[in-house]
C-alpha positions as CSV (number, residue, x, y, z in Angstrom):
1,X,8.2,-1.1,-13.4
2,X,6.8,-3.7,-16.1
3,X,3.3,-3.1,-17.3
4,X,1.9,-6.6,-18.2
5,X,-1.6,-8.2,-18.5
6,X,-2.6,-10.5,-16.2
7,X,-1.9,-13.4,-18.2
8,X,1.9,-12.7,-19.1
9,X,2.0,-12.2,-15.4
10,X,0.9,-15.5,-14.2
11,X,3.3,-17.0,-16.7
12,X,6.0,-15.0,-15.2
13,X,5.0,-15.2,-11.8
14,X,4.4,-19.2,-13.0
15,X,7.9,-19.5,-13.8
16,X,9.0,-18.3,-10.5
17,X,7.3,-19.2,-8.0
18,X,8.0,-16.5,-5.8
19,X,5.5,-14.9,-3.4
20,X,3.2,-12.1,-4.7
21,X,2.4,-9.2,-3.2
22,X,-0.3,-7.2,-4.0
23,X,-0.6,-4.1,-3.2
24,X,-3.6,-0.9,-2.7
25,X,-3.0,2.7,-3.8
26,X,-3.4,3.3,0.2
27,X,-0.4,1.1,1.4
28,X,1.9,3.8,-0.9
29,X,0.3,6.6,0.1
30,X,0.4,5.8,4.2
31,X,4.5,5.2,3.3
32,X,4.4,9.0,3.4
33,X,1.0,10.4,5.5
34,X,2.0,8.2,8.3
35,X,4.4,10.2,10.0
36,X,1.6,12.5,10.4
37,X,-0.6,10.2,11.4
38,X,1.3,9.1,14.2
39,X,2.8,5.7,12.9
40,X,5.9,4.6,10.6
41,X,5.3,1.1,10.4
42,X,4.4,1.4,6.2
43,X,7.3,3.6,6.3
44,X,9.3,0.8,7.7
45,X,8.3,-2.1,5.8
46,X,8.4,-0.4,2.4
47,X,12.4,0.5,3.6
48,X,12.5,-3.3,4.1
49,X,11.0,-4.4,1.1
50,X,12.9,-1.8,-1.3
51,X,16.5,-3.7,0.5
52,X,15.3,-6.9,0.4
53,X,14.9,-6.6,-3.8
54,X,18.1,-4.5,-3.9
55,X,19.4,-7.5,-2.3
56,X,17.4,-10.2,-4.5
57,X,14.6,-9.5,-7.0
58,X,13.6,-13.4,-7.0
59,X,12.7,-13.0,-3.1
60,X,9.5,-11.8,-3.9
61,X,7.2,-10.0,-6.2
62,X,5.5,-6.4,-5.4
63,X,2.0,-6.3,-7.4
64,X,0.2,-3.2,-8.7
65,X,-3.2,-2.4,-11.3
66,X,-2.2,0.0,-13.8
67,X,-5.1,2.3,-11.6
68,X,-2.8,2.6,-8.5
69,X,0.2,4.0,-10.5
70,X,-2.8,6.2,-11.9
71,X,-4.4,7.0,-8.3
72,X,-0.3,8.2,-6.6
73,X,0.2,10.6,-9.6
74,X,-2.5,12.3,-8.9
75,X,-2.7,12.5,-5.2
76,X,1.3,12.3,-4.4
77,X,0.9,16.0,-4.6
78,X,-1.6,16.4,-2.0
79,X,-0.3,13.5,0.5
80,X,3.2,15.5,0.5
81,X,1.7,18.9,1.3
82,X,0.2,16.9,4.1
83,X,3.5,16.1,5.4
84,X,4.9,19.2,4.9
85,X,2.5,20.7,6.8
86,X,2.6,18.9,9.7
87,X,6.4,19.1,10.1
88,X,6.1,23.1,9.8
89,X,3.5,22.8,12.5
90,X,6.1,20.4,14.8
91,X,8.9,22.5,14.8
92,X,6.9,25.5,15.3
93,X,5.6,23.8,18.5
94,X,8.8,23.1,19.6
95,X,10.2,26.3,19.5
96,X,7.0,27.4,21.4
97,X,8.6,25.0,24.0
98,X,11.5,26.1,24.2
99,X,10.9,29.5,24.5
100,X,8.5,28.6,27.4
101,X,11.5,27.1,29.0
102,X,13.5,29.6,28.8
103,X,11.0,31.9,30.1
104,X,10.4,29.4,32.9
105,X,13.4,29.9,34.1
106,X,14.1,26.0,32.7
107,X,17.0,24.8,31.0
108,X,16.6,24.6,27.4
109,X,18.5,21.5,26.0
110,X,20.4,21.4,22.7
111,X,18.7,20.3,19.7
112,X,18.0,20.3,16.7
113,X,15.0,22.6,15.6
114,X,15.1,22.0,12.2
115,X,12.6,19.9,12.1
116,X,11.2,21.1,8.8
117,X,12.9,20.0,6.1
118,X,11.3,19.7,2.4
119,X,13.7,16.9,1.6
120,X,11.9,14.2,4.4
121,X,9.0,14.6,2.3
122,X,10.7,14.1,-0.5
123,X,12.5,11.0,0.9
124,X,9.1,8.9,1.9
125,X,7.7,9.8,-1.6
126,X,11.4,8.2,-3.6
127,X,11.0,5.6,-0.9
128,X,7.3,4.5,-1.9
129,X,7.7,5.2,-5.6
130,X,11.3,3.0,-5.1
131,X,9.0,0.0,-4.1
132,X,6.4,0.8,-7.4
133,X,9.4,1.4,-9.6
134,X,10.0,-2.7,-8.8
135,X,6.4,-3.9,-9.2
136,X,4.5,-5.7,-11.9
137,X,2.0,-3.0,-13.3
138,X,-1.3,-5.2,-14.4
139,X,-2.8,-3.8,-17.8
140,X,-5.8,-2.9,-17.7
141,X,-7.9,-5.7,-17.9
142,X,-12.0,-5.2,-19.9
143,X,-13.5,-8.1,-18.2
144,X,-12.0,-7.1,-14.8
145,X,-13.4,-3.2,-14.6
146,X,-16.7,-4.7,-16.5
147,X,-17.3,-6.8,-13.1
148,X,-16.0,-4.0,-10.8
149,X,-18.9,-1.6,-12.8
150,X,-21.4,-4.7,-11.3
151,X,-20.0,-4.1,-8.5
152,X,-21.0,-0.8,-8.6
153,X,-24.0,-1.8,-10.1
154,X,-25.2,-3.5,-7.4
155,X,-23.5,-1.7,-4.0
156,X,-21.3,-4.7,-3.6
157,X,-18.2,-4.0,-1.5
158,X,-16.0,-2.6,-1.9
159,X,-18.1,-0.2,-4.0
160,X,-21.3,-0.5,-1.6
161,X,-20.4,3.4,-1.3
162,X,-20.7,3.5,-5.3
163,X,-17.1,4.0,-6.4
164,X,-15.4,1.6,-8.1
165,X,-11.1,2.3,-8.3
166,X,-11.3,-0.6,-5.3
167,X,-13.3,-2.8,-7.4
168,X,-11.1,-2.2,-10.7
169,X,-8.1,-3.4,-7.9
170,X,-9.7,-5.8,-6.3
171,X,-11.1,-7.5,-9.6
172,X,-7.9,-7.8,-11.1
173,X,-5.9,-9.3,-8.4
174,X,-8.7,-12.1,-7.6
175,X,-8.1,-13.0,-11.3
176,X,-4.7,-13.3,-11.1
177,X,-4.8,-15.3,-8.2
178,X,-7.7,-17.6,-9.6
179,X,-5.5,-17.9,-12.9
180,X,-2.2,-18.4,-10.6
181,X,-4.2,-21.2,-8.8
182,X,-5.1,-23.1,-11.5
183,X,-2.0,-22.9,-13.2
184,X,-0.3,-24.5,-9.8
185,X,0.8,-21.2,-7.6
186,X,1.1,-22.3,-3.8
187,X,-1.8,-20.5,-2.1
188,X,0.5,-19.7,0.8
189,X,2.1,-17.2,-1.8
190,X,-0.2,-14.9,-2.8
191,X,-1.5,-11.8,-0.5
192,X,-3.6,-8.7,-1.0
193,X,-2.3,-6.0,1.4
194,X,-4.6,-2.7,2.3
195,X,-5.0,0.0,4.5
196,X,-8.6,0.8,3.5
197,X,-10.6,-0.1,6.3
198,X,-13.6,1.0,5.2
199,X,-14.1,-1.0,2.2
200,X,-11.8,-3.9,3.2
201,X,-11.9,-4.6,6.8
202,X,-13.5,-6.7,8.7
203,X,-14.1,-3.6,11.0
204,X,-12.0,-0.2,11.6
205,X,-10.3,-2.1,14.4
206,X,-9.8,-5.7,13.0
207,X,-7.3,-6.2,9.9
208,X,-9.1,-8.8,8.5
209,X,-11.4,-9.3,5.0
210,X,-14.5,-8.1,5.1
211,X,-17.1,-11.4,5.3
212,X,-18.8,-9.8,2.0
213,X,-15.5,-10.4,0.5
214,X,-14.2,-13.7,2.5
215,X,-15.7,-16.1,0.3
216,X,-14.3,-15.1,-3.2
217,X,-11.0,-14.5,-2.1
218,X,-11.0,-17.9,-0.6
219,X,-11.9,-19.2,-3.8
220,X,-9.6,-17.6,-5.4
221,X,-7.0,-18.3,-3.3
222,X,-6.2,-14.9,-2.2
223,X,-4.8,-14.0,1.6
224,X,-6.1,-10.7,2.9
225,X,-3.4,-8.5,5.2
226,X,-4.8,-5.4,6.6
227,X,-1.0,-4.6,7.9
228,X,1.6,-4.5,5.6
229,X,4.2,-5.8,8.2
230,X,2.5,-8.8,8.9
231,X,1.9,-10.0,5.6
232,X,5.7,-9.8,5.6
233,X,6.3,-11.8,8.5
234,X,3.7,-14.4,7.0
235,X,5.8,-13.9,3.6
236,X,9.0,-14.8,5.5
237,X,9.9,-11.3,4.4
């Protein structure tokens, strides 16, 4: 994980000319709260992307604000108790099962009932923190978190609802993309992934940028993905 400001990054990233990925404190955090929420596709591509840089670091380029690494230290804790949680509750309803077969007069087929085992949380979180380990951490940035406080300001979105961490994000990856634009950085390269479809989405059903927010990243040159496995595919990751 190399923490550099945005303008050592576009000369890197310059020099390159790989694809960029850039990345919300959400899309890490749903790598490990989404086997309780019913889906493992973050799960999946973060597996994919972690092999695919084991494999090749000049493949492409994960992207993160110095406030994400910030926002997963302090709520990994929480997200994992989440997990662990649900996985107690799992097994506990299997066995329910089971013993309802049995009283049933049903077979009861062998399994496994161990179900909850600390060390699958533990798993997803190395897994996520595996991806971060390999990103480009962007320094703070004064200008940036100055416009995201206008943003705030003003109920702008993504802080219409008055907070700002998605501003401070959002801020610093539009002017890495405006600087990576100018500079010569096919368009087709550069992505924003997140998760957050209350300040990003179009709607809570359609993955797509917000029209509030259309316009600027257009101009900036900034693709939205509100699924991480399709900005992949469009990637050719």
């Amino acid at each position: 994980m190399l923490m550099k400001s945005i303008g050592d990054a576009v000369n890197g990233l310059i020099e390159s000319q790989v694809p960029v990925l850039c990345l919300d404190t959400c899309d890490f955090a749903d790598v490990v709260r989404g086997i309780a929420e019913g889906n493992l596709f973050h799960a999946q591509s973060f597996l994919q992307m972690r092999d695919i840089l084991d494999l090749d670091t000049r493949r492409f380029q994960p992207l993160i604000t110095y406030l994400v690494r910030h926002e997963w230290d302090q709520n990994r804790p929480g997200i994992r108790r989440v997990v662990e949680q649900f996985l107690v509750q799992t097994a506990n309803s299997i066995l329910k099962v089971a013993d309802a077969r049995r009283i049933g007069g049903l077979p009861v087929s062998p399994m496994d009932l161990g179900l909850f085992d600390a060390s699958l949380a533990q798993n997803l979180v190395e897994l996520a923190e595996d991806v971060m380990d390999r990103a480009v951490v962007l320094e703070r940035d004064d200008s940036c978190v100055a416009r995201a406080l206008e943003r705030v300001m003003s109920q702008q979105r993504p802080s219409h609802k008055n907070q700002i961490k998605d501003s401070i994000h959002w801020e610093h990856y539009l002017e890495l993309s405006r600087r990576l634009m100018a500079a010569g950085h096919s368009r087709d390269l550069r992505v924003f992934v997140s998760a957050n479809k209350a300040d990003f989405w179009a709607n809570r059903d359609t993955p797509q940028i917000h029209p509030d927010l259309e316009a600027e990243a257009q101009a900036a040159g900034l693709r939205f993905f509100g699924r991480l496995d399709e900005a992949l595919r469009e990637l050719g990751l």
